[in-house]
Steps between C-alpha positions, in 0.01 A plus 500: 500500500386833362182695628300368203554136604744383247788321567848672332766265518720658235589835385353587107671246246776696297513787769849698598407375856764402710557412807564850621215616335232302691321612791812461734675732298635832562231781464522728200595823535262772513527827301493750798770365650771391312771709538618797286804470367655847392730447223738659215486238220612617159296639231554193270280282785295767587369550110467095506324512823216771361488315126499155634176605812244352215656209379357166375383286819756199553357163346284280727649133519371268343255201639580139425096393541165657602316466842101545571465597870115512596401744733158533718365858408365549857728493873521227716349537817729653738607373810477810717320804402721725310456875562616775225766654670528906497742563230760246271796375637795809435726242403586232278264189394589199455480306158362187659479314161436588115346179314384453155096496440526479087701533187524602192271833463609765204528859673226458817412823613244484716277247739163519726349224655152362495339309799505178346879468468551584161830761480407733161803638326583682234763475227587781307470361139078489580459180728306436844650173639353345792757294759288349745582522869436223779498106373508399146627839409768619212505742212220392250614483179159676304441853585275621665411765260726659197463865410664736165722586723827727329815448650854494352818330587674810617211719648292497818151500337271181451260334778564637817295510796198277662262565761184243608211674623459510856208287462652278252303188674130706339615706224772270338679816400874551382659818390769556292740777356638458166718692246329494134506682136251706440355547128762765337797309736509718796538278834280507786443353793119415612377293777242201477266270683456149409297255689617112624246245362561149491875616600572690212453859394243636330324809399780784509320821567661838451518675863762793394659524201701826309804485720843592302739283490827465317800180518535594854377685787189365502397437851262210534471400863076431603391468852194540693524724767346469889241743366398216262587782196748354239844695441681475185893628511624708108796531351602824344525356190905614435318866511554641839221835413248214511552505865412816568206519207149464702345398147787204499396159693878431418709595816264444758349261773139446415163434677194334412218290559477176399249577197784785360299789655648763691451546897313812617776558753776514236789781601308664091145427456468349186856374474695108622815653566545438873886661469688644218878596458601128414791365302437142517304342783578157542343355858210650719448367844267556818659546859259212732411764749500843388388405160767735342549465150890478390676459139823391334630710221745447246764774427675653204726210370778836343841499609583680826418766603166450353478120625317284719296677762256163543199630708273341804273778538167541760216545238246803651154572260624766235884511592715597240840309491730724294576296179639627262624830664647329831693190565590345869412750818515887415318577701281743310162633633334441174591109465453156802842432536578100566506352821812321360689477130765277389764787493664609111784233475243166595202355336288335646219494225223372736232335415149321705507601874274390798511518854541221768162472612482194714524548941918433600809715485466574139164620487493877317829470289488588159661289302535521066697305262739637253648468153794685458608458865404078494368527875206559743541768673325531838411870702403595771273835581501633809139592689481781282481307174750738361815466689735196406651345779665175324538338169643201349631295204385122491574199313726718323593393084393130612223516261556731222234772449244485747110642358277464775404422851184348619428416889281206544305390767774291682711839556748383250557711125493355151706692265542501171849460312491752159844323328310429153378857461750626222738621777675227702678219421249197627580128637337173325191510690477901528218676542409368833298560803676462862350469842742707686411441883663788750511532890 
């Protein structure tokens, strides 16, 4: 029995699971400590090794039929009285069970949840779908809203992230990101507010619009913050000087209010740019207690040396983070180095990140899907915030390219598969969304 009340009694239909992969199995290695291995191979395997770091993800298996799992949006009551406990567990979780909520998305990229159940998410072509969570639910098969949305079928630009209004239950409110072509063809990026009515979306209002945007790097990722101020996360647009340009909303991590105005207690007066020196931010996320503000950032995609260098970095008001002019930990006084980076011969290509928020031994790790690297990876910070004490690979190229991860109220994550986006080679019923329940 999970924490939400449902009953599992199988792993996700068309899984790799086996039997040594279920919660009896044998822990997965962290990153800090598996052992270094010094060694002289030749330069033939070497060169293959450093060409070979990006290559295409391995192909998710394929699944023989579809399974609807509902899922109450709110916890059971607890037996005891859980208390958060001081820091995460430094140490492996457990992968309790992965199972298979719905089917057949194109390219999800992200997903909020409103109070009544309803599970928003986005597909890149220019769709909200709704899946419904708790009894009765599935994927519906009318969107909830469409939008001119321009993507391609090799590029990373199109309808990207979602965030519901903190008071979603009084304002109705929805906010979206979304690539379009502006009169002359240039592409930009703007962000949007529709309203649910009658469970559909109406009225799109213009909240912030004029961002560049290009085939990629486009950034996308919407959230509302504890300060009840929405953040928007830029690409650079394929042109690194972006990042650096204060006149540029391309490059940056944004803040607003929820009409599009700017807060008085923005790091510029006058200005949303919340950080700058971005190449391509793909997840934001909030640490429960300190409130802490941490990003995942994608890295050049060039063959080594100038490779790689994925970024989790601690997000301060006006922090410059280097791109173009530094890549992984330089240490330079000018530039926030990381807190971690995915090294120049792996890719990671991360994606949406949150933190475990909910009381037990998880509670504060940060966990974020990624592409590239077909895993959630799961960190954890030390008191400081800053200093990394253990990190992990889960459910490791199970699922194919992994988009997002959402904690709902049982404890457990949802996370979104990304196999149809152009980029991976996708099963029958790809794209999907997984409960992935961890201990």
């Amino acid at each position: 029995m999970s924490s939400a009340g449902v009953l599992f009694a199988r792993p996700l239909v068309g899984s790799r699971w086996t039997a040594a992969q279920g919660p009896l199995a044998q822990k997965t290695p962290t990153l800090l400590n598996l052992p270094f291995r010094a060694t002289r191979r030749s330069a033939l395997i070497l060169i293959a090794v450093l060409l070979f770091s990006c290559a295409a993800p391995v192909a998710s298996s394929p699944s023989p039929r579809v399974t609807t799992i509902p899922i109450p949006t709110t916890a059971s009551p607890p037996t005891s009285s859980p208390t958060a406990t001081a820091s995460p567990r430094i140490g492996p979780a457990v992968v309790e069970n992965v199972q298979l909520v719905a089917s057949g998305l194109r390219a999800p990229w992200a997903v909020d949840l409103a109070p009544d159940g309803r599970l928003f998410v986005t597909e890149r072509p220019g769709r909200v779908r709704i899946v419904q969570l708790g009894p009765g639910g599935g994927l519906r098969p009318d969107p909830w809203a469409t939008v001119t949305a321009s993507t391609s079928i090799d590029g990373e630009r199109g309808l990207l992230g979602i965030a519901l209004d903190p008071d979603f239950a009084q304002t109705r409110f929805v906010y979206l990101y979304y690539t379009y072509v502006a009169p002359g063809g240039a592409i930009r990026n703007k962000v949007v507010r529709m309203r649910d009515q009658s469970d559909r979306g109406v009225e799109e209002t213009v909240i912030l619009d004029g961002i560049l945007g290009n085939n990629d790097h486009d950034g996308g990722r919407l959230k509302f913050g504890p300060d009840g101020k929405l953040y928007v996360t830029t690409g650079d647009a394929e042109n690194g000087d972006n990042a650096q340009s204060p006149s540029a909303l391309a490059g940056k991590i944004l803040r607003l209010n929820k009409d599009g105005s700017i807060p008085a207690d923005n790091p510029r007066p006058g200005s949303p740019v919340w950080s700058l020196g971005h190449r391509n931010v793909q997840g934001i996320a909030w640490h429960p207690d300190t409130g802490a503000l941490y990003e995942t950032e994608h890295g050049p995609s060039n063959l080594f040396p100038d490779c790689c260098n994925d970024e989790v970095n601690l997000i301060v008001p006006g922090g410059n983070y280097g791109w173009p002019m530094v890549r992984g930990t330089p240490g330079d006084p000018r530039f926030r180095d990381p807190l971690i980076d995915s090294g120049r011969v792996e890719t990671w290509a991360p994606s949406g990140a949150t933190f475990a928020t909910k009381p037990g031994p998880l509670r504060g790790s940060f966990l974020f899907a990624t592409l590239r690297g077909q895993h959630l990876h799961r960190v954890v910070f030390g008191p400081d915030g800053r200093t990394v004490l253990f990190q992990e690979k889960l459910i490791t190229n199970q699922y194919g390219r992994l988009r997002d991860v959402f904690e709902i109220a049982s404890g457990e994550f949802l996370v979104l598969t990304s196999n149809r986006d152009g980029r991976g080679v996708p099963a029958a019923d790809d794209d999907r969304v997984l409960l992935v329940t961890l201990r």
